[in-house]
VOGU-3710 file (C-alpha; in Angstrom, 3 decimals, decimal comma):
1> xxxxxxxxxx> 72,738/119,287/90,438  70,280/120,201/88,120  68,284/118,051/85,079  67,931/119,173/81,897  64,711/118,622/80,295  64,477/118,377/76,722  61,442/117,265/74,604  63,350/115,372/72,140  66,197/112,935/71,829  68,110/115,528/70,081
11> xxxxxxxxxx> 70,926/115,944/73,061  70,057/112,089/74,558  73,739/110,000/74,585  71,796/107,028/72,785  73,523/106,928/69,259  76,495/109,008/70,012  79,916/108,129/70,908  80,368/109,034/74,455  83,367/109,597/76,981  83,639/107,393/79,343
21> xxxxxxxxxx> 82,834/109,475/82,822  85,731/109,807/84,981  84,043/111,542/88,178  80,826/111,239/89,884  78,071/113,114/87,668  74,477/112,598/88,117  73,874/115,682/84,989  74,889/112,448/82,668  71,197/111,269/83,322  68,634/112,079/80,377
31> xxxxxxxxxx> 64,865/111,804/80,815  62,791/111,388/77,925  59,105/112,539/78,183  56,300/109,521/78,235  53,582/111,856/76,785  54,206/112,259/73,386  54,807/108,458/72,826  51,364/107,785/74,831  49,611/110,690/72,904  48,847/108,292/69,635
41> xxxxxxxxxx> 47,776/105,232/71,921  45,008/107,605/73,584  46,697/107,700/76,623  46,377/110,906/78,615  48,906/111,713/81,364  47,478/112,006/84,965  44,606/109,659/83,514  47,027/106,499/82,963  44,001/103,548/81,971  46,833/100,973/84,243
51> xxxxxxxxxx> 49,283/100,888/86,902  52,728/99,782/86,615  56,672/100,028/86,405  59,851/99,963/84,659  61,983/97,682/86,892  65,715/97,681/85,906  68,919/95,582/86,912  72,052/96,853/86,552  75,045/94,205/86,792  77,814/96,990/85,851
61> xxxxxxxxxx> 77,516/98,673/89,589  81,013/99,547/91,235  82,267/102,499/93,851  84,717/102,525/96,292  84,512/102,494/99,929  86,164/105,238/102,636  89,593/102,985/102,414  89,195/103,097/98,325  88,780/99,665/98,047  86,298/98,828/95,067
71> xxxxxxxxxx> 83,200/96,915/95,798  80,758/95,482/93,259  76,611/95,205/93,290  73,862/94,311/91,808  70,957/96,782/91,771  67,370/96,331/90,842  65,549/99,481/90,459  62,016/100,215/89,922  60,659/103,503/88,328  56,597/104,335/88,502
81> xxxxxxxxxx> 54,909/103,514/85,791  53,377/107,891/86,273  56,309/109,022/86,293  56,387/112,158/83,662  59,779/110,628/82,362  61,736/107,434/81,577  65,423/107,235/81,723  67,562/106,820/78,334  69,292/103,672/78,953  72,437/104,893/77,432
91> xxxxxxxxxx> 72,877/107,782/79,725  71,779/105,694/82,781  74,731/103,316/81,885  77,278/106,490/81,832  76,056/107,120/85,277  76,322/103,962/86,759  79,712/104,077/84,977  80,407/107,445/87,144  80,533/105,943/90,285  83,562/103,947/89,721
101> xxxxxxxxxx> 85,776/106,112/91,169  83,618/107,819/93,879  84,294/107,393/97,152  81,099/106,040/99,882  80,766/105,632/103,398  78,404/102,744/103,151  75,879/101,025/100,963  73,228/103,205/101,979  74,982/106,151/101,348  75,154/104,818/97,719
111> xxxxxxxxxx> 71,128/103,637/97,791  70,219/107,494/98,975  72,769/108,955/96,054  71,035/106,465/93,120  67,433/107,347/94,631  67,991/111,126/94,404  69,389/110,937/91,487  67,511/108,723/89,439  64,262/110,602/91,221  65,386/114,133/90,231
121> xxxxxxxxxx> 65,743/113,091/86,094  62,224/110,763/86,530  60,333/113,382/88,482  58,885/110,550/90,532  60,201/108,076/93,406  62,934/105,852/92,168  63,310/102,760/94,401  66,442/100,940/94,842  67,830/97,731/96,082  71,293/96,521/96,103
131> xxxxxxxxxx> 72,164/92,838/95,831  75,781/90,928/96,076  76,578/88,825/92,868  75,744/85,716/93,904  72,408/86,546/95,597  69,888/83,551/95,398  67,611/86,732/94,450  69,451/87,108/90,856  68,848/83,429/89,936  66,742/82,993/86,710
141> xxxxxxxxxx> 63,406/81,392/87,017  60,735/80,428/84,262  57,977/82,106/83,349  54,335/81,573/84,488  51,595/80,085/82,173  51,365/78,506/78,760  54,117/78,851/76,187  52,808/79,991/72,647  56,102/79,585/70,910  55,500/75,990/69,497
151> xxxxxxxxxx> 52,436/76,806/67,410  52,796/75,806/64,269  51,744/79,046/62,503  52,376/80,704/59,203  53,411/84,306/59,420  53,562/87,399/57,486  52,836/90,520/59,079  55,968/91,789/60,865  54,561/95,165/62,185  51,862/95,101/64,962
161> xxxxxxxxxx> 48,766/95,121/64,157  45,631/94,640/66,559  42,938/92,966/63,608  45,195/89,555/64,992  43,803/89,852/68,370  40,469/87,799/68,479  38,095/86,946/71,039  35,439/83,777/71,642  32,406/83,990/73,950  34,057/81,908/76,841
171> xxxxxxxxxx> 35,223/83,813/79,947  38,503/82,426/81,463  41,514/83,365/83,588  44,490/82,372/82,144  48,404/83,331/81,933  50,192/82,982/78,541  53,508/83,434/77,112  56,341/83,821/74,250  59,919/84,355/74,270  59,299/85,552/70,428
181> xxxxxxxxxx> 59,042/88,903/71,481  61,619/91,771/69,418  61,848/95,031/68,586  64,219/97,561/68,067  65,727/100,687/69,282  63,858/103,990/68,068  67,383/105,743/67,890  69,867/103,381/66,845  67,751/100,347/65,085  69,764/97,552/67,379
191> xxxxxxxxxx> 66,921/94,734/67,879  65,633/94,177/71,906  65,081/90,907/72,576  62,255/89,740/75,060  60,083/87,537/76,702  56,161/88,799/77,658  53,618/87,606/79,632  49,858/88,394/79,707  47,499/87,539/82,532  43,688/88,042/82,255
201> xxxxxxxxxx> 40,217/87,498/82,483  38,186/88,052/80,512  36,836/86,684/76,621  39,333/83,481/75,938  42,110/85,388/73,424  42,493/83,002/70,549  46,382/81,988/70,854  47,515/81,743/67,171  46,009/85,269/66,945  47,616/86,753/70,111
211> xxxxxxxxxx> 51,265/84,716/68,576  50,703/86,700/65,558  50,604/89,872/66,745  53,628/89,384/69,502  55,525/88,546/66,586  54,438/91,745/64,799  56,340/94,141/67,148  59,871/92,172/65,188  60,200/95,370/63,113  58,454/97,633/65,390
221> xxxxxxxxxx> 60,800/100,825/66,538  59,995/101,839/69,969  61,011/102,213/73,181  60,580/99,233/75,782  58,093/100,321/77,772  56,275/101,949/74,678  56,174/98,243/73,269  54,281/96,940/76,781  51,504/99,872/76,754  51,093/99,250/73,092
231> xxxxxxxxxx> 50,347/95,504/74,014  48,312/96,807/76,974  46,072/99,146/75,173  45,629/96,597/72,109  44,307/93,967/74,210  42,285/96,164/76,280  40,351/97,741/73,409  40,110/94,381/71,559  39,866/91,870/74,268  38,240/94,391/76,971
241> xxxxxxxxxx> 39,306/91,668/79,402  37,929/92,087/83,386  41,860/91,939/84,533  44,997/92,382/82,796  48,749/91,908/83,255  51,229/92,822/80,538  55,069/92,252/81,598  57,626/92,119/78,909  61,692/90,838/80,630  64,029/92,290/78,256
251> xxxxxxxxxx> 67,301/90,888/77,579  70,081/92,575/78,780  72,341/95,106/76,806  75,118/97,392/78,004  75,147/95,972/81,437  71,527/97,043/81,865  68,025/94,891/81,775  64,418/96,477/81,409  61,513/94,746/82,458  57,981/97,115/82,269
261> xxxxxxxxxx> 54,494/95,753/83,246  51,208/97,493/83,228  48,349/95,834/84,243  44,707/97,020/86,088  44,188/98,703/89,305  44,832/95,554/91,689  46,963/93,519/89,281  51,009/92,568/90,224  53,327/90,452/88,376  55,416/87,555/90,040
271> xxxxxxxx> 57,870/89,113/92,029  61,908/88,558/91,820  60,890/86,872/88,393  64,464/86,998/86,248  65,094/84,950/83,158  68,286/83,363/81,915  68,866/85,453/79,096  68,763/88,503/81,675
//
């Protein structure tokens, strides 16, 4: 089956009331282009300044096997970071939702079906992995590093702004975090809660500074993975740190969590790394 294209969120589900799908249909997927939302961060496609990926988990997985008997899944999925286009969440949800009456002769049969498909609408490799519910795999975990949430700061600034983002003359390697992180949906205004890491080295990132400036994105509108290159590119053009990780875990909505990192050539996050309020 073939994927429509569009340059806009003009036909995307997101926003819209929407049938629930009845039957198998891989044509509910809608990719949204990365370019134009990387065009005003001076990002240049096939010239990506990091490496990374969109990894999703989907807890709202279902099919039945040969006999018809439903089974149920978890599945973690992880989309290149080059890939020419995301996946709107909403219509990747009315996928997923698709399946619930389809018909598989074993769990690979449903890996190969979600790789093509979810390949074919991102225009890049799609890996997936299917866990049971109770999978040690799925249990939350802390993050890494230093928490910045319980400086005392005063804020006022609730749009992100990079002149927060200072430097000193140390060099250090260090991992910080905040679970302070929102922002909201560029279509439908709900907020996106999340927690973000940032591993470096590099000039030592003064923290009340860096808190600031997490906390601007609160009435940012943007996609998910917009929000981490934004953070990426900031710190890189004001911090011009040696190494750099950015990963941002997303709360879940709609059955569906989003968790993108970028980071330099090299760089990986801490793997199987899922929060409680995922």
């Amino acid at each position: 089956m073939s994927h429509p294209r569009p340059e806009t969120l003009a036909h995307a589900p997101l926003g819209r009331v929407s049938a629930y799908p009845e039957h198998y249909d891989a044509g509910l997927l809608h990719p949204i282009p990365r370019a134009a939302n990387r065009r005003p961060l001076g990002i240049e496609e096939g010239a990506l300044p990091f490496v990374g990926e969109d990894e999703w988990h989907a807890f709202e997985l279902s099919w039945l096997n040969a006999r018809g008997k439903p089974l149920v899944a978890v599945a973690r999925f992880r989309l290149p970071a080059d890939s020419p286009d995301l996946i709107e969440s909403k219509s990747w949800k009315l996928y997923l939702n698709s399946l619930n009456q389809a018909r598989f002769a074993s769990r690979a049969q449903v890996v190969e079906t979600l790789e093509r498909d979810l390949a074919a609408t991102a225009g890049a490799p799609v890996s997936v992995e299917l866990f049971g519910v109770e999978d040690e795999a799925l249990m939350p975990r802390r993050l890494p590093g230093t928490c910045l949430d319980d400086l005392d700061i005063e804020v006022s600034d609730y749009s992100p702004s990079a002149e927060h983002l200072r430097v000193g003359d140390e060099i250090v390697e260090e991992t910080l975090t905040s679970h302070l992180l929102k922002s909201n949906c560029p279509v439908t205004g709900q907020p996106d809660w999340g927690s973000v890491l940032i591993r470096y080295r590099g000039p030592r990132l003064d923290r009340e500074g860096l808190l600031r400036y997490l906390i601007g994105y609160r009435q940012h509108q943007d996609f998910h993975e917009h929000c981490v290159e934004h953070i990426y590119m900031d710190l890189m053009t004001r911090a011009r740190p040696e190494r750099l990780l950015v990963l941002a875990r997303y709360v879940r909505r709609g059955g569906l969590d989003i968790s993108p990192w970028r980071a330099t050539p090299g760089e990986r996050p801490p793997e199987s790394l899922r929060l409680a309020r995922q």
